[in-house]
C-alpha positions as CSV (number, residue, x, y, z in Angstrom):
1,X,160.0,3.7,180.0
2,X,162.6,2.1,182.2
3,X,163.6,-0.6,179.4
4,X,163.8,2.1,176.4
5,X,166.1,4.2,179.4
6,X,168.3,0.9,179.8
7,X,168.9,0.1,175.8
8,X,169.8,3.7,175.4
9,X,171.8,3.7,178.0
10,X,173.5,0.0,177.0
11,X,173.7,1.7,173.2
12,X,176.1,4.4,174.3
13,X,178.6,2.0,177.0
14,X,178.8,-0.3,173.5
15,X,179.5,2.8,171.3
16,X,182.7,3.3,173.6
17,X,181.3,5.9,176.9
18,X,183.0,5.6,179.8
19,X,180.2,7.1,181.5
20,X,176.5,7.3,180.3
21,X,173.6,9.1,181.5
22,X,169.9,8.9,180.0
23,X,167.2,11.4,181.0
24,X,163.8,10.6,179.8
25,X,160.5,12.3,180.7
26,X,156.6,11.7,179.7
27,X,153.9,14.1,180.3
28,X,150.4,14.0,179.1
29,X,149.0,17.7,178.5
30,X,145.6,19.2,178.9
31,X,145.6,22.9,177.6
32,X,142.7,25.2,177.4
33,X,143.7,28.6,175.0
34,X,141.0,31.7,176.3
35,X,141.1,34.7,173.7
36,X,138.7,37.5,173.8
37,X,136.3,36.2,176.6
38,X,135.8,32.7,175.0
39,X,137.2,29.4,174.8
40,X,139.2,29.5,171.8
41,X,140.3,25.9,171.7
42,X,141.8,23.1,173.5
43,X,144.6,20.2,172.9
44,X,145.4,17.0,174.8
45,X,149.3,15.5,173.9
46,X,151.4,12.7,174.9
47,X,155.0,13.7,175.1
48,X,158.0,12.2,175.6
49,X,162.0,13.0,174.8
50,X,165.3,11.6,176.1
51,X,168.3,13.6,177.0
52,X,171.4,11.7,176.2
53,X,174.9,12.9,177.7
54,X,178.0,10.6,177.4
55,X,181.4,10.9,178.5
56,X,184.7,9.9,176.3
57,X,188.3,10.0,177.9
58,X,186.6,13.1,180.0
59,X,185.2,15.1,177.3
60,X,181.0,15.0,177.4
61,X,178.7,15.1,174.7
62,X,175.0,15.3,174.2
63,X,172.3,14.4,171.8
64,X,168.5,14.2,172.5
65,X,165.4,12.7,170.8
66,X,162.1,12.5,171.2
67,X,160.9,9.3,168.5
68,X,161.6,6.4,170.8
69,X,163.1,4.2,167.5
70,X,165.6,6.5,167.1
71,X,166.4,6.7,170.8
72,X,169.8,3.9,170.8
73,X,171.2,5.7,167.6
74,X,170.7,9.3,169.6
75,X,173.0,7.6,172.5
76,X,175.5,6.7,169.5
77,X,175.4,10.2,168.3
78,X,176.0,11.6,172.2
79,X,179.4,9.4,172.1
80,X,180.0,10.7,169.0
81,X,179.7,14.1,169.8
82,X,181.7,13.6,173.3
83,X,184.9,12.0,170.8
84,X,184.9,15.0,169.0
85,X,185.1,17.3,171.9
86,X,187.9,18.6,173.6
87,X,189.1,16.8,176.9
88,X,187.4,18.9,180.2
89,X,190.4,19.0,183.0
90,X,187.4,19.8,185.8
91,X,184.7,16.5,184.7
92,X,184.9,14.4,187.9
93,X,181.8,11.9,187.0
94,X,178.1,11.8,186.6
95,X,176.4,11.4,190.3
96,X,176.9,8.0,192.7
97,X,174.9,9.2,195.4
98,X,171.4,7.3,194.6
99,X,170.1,7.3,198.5
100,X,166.4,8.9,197.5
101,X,164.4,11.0,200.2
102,X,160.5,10.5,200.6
103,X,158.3,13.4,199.1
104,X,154.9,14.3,200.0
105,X,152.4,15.8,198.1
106,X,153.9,16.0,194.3
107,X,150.8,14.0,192.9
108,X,147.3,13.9,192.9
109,X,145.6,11.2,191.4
110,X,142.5,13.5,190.1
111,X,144.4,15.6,188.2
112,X,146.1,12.8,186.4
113,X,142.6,11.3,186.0
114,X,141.0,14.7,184.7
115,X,138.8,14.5,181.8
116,X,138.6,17.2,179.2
117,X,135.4,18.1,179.8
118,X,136.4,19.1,183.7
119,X,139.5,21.3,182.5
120,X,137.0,22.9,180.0
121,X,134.3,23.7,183.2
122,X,137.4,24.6,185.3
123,X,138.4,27.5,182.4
124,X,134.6,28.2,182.1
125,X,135.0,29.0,186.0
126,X,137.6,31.1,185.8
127,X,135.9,33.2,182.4
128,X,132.9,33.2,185.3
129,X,135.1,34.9,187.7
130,X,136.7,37.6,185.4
131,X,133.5,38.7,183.9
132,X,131.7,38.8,187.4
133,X,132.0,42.8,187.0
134,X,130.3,44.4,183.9
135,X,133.6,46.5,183.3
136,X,135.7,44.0,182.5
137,X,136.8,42.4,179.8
138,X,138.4,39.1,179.9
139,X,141.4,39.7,177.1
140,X,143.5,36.1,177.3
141,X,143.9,33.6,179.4
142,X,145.2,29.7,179.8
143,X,144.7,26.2,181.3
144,X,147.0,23.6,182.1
145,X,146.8,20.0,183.3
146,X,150.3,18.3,183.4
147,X,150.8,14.1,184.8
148,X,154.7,13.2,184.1
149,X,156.9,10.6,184.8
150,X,160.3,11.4,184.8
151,X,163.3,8.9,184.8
152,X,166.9,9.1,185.5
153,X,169.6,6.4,184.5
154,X,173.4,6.4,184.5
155,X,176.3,4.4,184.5
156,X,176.9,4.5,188.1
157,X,174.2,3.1,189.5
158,X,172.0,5.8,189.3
159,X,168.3,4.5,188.9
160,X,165.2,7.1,190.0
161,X,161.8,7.8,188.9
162,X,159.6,10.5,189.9
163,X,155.8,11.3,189.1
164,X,154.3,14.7,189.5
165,X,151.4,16.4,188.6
166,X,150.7,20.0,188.3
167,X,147.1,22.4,187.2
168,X,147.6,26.1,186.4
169,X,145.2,28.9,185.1
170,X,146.1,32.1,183.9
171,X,143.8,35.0,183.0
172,X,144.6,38.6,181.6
173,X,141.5,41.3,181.8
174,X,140.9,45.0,181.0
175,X,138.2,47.3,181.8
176,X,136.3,48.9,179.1
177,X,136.0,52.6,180.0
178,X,138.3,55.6,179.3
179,X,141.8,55.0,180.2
180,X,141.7,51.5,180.4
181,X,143.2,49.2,183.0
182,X,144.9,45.8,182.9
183,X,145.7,43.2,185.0
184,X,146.2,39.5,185.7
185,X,146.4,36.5,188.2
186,X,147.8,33.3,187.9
187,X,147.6,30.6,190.2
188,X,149.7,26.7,189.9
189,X,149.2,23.5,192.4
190,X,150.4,20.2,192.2
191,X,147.1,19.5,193.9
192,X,143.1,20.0,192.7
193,X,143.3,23.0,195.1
194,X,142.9,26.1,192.8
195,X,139.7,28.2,193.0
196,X,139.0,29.2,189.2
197,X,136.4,31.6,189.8
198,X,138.2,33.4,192.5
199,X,141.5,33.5,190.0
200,X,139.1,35.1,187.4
201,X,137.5,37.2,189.9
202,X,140.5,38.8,191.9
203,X,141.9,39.8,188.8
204,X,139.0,41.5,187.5
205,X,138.1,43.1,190.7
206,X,142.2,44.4,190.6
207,X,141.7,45.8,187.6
208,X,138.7,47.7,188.1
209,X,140.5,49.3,191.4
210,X,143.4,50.3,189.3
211,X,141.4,52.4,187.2
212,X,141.3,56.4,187.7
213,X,145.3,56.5,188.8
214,X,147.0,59.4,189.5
215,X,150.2,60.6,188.5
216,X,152.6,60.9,191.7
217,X,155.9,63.3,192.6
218,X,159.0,61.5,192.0
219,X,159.8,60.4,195.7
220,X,161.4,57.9,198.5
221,X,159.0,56.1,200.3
222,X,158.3,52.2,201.8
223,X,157.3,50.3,199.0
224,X,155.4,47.2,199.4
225,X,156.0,43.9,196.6
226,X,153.1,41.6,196.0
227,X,154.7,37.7,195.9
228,X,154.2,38.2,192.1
229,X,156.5,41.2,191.8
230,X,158.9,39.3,194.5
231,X,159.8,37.0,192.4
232,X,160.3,38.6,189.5
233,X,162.4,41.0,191.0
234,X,164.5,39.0,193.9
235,X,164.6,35.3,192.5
236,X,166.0,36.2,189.2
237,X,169.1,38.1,190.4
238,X,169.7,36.4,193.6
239,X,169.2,33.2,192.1
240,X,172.3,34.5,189.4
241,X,174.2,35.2,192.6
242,X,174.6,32.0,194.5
243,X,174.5,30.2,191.3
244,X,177.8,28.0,191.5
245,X,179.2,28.0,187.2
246,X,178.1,32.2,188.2
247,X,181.0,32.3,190.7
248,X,183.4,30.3,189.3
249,X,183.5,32.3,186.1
250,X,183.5,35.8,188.4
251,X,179.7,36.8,187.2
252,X,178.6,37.3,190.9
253,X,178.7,39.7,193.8
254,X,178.5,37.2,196.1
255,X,182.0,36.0,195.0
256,X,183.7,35.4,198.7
257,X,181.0,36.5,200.9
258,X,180.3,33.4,202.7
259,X,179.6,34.0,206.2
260,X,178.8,37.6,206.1
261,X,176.0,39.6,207.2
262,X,174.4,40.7,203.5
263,X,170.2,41.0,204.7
264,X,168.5,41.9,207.4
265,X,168.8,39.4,210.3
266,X,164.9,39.0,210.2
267,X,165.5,37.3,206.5
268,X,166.2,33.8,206.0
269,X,166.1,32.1,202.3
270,X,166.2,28.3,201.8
271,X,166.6,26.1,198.7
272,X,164.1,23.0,199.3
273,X,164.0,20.1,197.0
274,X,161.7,18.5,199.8
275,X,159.0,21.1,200.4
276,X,155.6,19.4,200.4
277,X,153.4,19.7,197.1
278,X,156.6,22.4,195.8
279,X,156.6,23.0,192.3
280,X,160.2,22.0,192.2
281,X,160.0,19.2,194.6
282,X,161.7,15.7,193.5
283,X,163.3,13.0,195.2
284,X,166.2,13.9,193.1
285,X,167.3,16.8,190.9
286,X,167.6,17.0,187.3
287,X,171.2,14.8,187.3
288,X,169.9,12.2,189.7
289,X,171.1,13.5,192.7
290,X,169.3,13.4,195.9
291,X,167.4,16.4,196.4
292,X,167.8,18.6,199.9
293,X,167.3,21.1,201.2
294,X,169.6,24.2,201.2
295,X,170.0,27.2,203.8
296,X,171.3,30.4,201.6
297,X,170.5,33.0,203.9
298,X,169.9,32.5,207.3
299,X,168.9,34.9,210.0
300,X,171.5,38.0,207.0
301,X,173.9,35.5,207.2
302,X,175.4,34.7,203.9
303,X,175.7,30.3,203.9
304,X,175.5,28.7,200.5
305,X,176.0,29.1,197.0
306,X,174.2,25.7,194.5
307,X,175.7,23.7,193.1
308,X,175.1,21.0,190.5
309,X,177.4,17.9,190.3
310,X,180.0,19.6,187.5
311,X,180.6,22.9,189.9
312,X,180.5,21.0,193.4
313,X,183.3,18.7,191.5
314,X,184.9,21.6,190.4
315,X,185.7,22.2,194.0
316,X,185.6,18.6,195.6
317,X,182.1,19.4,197.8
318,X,179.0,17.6,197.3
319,X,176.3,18.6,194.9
320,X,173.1,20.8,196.8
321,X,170.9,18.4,194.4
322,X,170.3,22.3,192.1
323,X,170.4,20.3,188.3
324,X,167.9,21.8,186.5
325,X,166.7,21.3,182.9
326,X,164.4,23.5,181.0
327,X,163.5,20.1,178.6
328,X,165.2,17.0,177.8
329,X,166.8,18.7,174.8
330,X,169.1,20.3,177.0
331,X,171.9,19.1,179.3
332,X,171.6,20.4,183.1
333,X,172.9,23.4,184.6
334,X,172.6,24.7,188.1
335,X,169.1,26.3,189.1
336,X,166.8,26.7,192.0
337,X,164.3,24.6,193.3
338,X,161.8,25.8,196.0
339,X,163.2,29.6,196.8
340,X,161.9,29.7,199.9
341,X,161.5,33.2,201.5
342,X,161.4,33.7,205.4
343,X,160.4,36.5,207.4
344,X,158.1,36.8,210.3
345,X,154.7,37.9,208.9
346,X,151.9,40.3,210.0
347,X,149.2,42.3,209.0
348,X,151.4,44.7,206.7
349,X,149.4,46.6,204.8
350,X,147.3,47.6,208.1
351,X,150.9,48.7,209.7
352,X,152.3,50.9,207.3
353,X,151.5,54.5,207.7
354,X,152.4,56.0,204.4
355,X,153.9,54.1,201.1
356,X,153.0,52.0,198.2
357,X,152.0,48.9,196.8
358,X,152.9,47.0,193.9
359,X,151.6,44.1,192.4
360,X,153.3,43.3,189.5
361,X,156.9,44.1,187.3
362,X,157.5,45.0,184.2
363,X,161.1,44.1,182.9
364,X,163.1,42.8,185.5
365,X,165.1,40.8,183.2
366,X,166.4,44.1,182.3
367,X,168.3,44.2,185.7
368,X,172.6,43.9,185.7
369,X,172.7,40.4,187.2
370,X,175.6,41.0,188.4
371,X,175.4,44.2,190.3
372,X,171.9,43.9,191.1
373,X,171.0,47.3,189.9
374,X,167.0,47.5,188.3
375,X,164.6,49.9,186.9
376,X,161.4,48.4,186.1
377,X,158.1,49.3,185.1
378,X,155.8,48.7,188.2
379,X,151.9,47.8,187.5
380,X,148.8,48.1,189.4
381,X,150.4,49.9,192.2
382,X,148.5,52.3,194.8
383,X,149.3,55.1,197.4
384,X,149.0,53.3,201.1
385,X,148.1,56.0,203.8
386,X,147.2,54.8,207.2
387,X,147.1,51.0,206.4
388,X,144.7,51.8,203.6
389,X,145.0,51.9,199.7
390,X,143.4,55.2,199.0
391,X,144.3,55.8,195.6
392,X,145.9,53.7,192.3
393,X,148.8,55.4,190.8
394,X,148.6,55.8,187.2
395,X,152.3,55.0,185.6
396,X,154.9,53.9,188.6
397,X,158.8,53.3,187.7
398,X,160.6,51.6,190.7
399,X,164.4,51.6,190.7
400,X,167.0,49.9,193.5
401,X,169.2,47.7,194.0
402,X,168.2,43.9,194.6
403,X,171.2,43.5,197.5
404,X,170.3,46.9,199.2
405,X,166.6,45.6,199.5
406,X,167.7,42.3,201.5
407,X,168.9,45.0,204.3
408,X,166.0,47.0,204.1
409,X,163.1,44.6,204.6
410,X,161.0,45.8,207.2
411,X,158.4,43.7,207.4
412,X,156.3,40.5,205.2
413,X,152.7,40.1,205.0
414,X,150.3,36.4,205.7
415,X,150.0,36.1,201.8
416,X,152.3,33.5,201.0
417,X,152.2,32.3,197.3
418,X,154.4,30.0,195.2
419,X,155.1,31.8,192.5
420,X,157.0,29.1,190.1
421,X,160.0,27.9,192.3
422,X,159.8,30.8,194.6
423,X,157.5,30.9,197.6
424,X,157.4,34.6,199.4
425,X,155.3,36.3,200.9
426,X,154.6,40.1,200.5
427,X,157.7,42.4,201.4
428,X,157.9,45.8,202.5
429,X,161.2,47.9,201.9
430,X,162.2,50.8,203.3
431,X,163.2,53.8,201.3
432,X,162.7,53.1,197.6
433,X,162.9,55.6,195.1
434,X,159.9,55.8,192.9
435,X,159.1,58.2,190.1
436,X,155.4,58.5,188.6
């Protein structure tokens, strides 16, 4: 990898770049397709792509590739593009910075050594797991082995190489009796840590509990957010927030707000690059520089947008190491890493007198990113009355706004997850309007 890296690289200085970056990435891919209670097939692929960007009298342009023959003319065609660009007055440079942190915990050697015959017992555990109760049906579900190697090289010196590997399952059920339920559960580990049958199983067993709902009074009350329905609602529009290109094109409400008070005091968020075994943990961020780790919100207190090496240039600060790329076909923009959600836990469902509890979301990307305002479509949700769930609620909307609830956590349960890049636990939030 590292010589095909360095002839692109050398193919796009010669071409006439002033500055040359080369992003390259290789992953071999287990997956395991599940349709209708049976294994409906599986596929094991070798990929690989490079990411080309190249900078020409401060304009930058990008090409990308993924035949490795045609990797030297794709740096040609990234100069090309950059010459036919318009100059950029805010381009400072790629990253210098190539002092590299040690991680912990990113790969395990058994998953990168996994046969296909274990991934296919591994799904075959999870089926086991869903169809442990008589009425439920297993609908779809998914497997996923991932070992990559990932390497960055630039112009300035920049030279780093991380290896990862990551195991998921996914698994979608229904009950077969009148008015039937649904539900899912998803689990993802850089480590050979995941319990299949227990994923298969909790989500049957949550299925067959939400069955039998009943319709509820339109209402304020606490509500409660599994880590699943955390995520979906929090991460995406916070994450918008403190996003650094966000602010400096006026898409935020955070726009100024450094230093004040905008949660609960009890509520502290971190960006972690570093956090053992994350999901998003590197020794360096998508660009090459160093990964860190971040303090957004700590104790209410407003501290930190993120910033990739373009925006922290934009305003002559250091990068907070937040380059992110969805593929190597892309060039980077800012995004999180490990969202890290603080509060001090308990036993919360056992503590809450009256309220509800909600395990998933249904269309939070709905929400104004910029305001914060939702309405979303909650699933599997039940009444709470004196620390018990005594009955499922049959069709739940939930509706708020995403900067009100950082004031009005009141408390966090033991059940931390990771949840892609975020890591929450369960929150409860006081005074949510709900309408069955």
């Amino acid at each position: 990898m590292y010589d095909l890296a360095r002839r692109a690289l050398n193919a796009a200085l010669r071409a006439g770049a002033d500055e040359a970056e080369v992003y390259l990435v290789k992953s071999e891919v287990t997956s395991i397709d599940i349709r209708k209670g049976v294994i409906e097939g599986s596929k094991e692929n070798i990929n690989q792509g490079m990411g080309i960007r190249a900078v020409v009298n401060g304009a930058v342009g990008f090409a990308s590739t993924n035949i490795d023959t045609r990797m030297e003319d794709t740096a040609r065609t990234a100069v090309s593009s950059a010459k036919i660009r318009g100059t950029d007055p805010e381009w400072k440079s790629f990253p210098t910075d190539g002092k590299y942190p040690e991680i912990k915990g990113t790969f395990d050697p058994q998953i990168k050594d996994m046969e296909l015959d274990e991934c296919i017992e591994l799904s075959s555990n999870m089926l086991e797991g869903a169809s442990s109760l008589p009425e439920v049906l297993v609908t779809a579900g998914s497997f996923s082995r991932v070992a990559s190697r990932r390497l960055i090289l630039n112009s300035n010196g920049i030279e780093v190489e991380d290896r990862g590997t990551a195991i998921s399952g996914f698994v979608d059920v229904i009950t077969g009796q009148d008015e039937p339920t649904t539900a899912y559960d998803y689990d993802m580990s850089r480590k050979m840590d995941i319990d299949f049958f227990n994923l298969g199983k909790s989500a049957a067993e949550l299925a067959s509990k939400s069955r039998q709902g009943i319709s509820i009074e339109p209402h304020r009350t606490e509500v409660i957010l599994h880590p699943f329905a955390v995520a979906d609602l929090l991460t995406g529009i916070l994450s918008s927030a403190i996003d650094a290109d966000n602010v400096q094109k006026g898409r935020s409400s955070l726009i100024g707000r450094k230093g004040e008070m905008i949660a609960t005091e009890k509520l502290s968020i971190i960006d972690d690059g570093l956090l053992e075994a994350g999901l998003e943990t590197a020794m360096a961020d998508d660009e090459g520089f160093p990964s860190q780790t971040t303090p957004v919100i700590e104790k209410g207190i407003f501290k930190s947008y993120l910033y990739d090496n373009y925006t922290a240039g934009k305003e002559g600060r250091r990068s907070t190491g937040n380059a992110s790329r969805h593929s190597y076909s892309a060039p980077p923009s800012v995004g999180i890493r490990n969202f890290i959600i603080k509060y001090d836990q308990s036993d919360l469902i056992e503590e809450t007198d009256k309220g509800i509890y909600i395990n998933t979301v249904i269309g939070a990307h709905t929400a104004n990113y910029i305001s914060g305002d939702f309405s979303v479509e909650a699933r599997n949700a039940f009444i709470i009355e004196k620390g018990e769930f005594v009955k499922p609620i049959k069709s739940l909307m939930l509706s708020g706004n995403v900067f009100d609830i950082l004031k009005s956590i009141n408390g966090a349960g033991k059940d931390v997850r990771q949840v892609g890049g975020t890591v929450t636990p369960s929150l409860r939030i006081a005074d949510m309007s709900v309408v069955g």
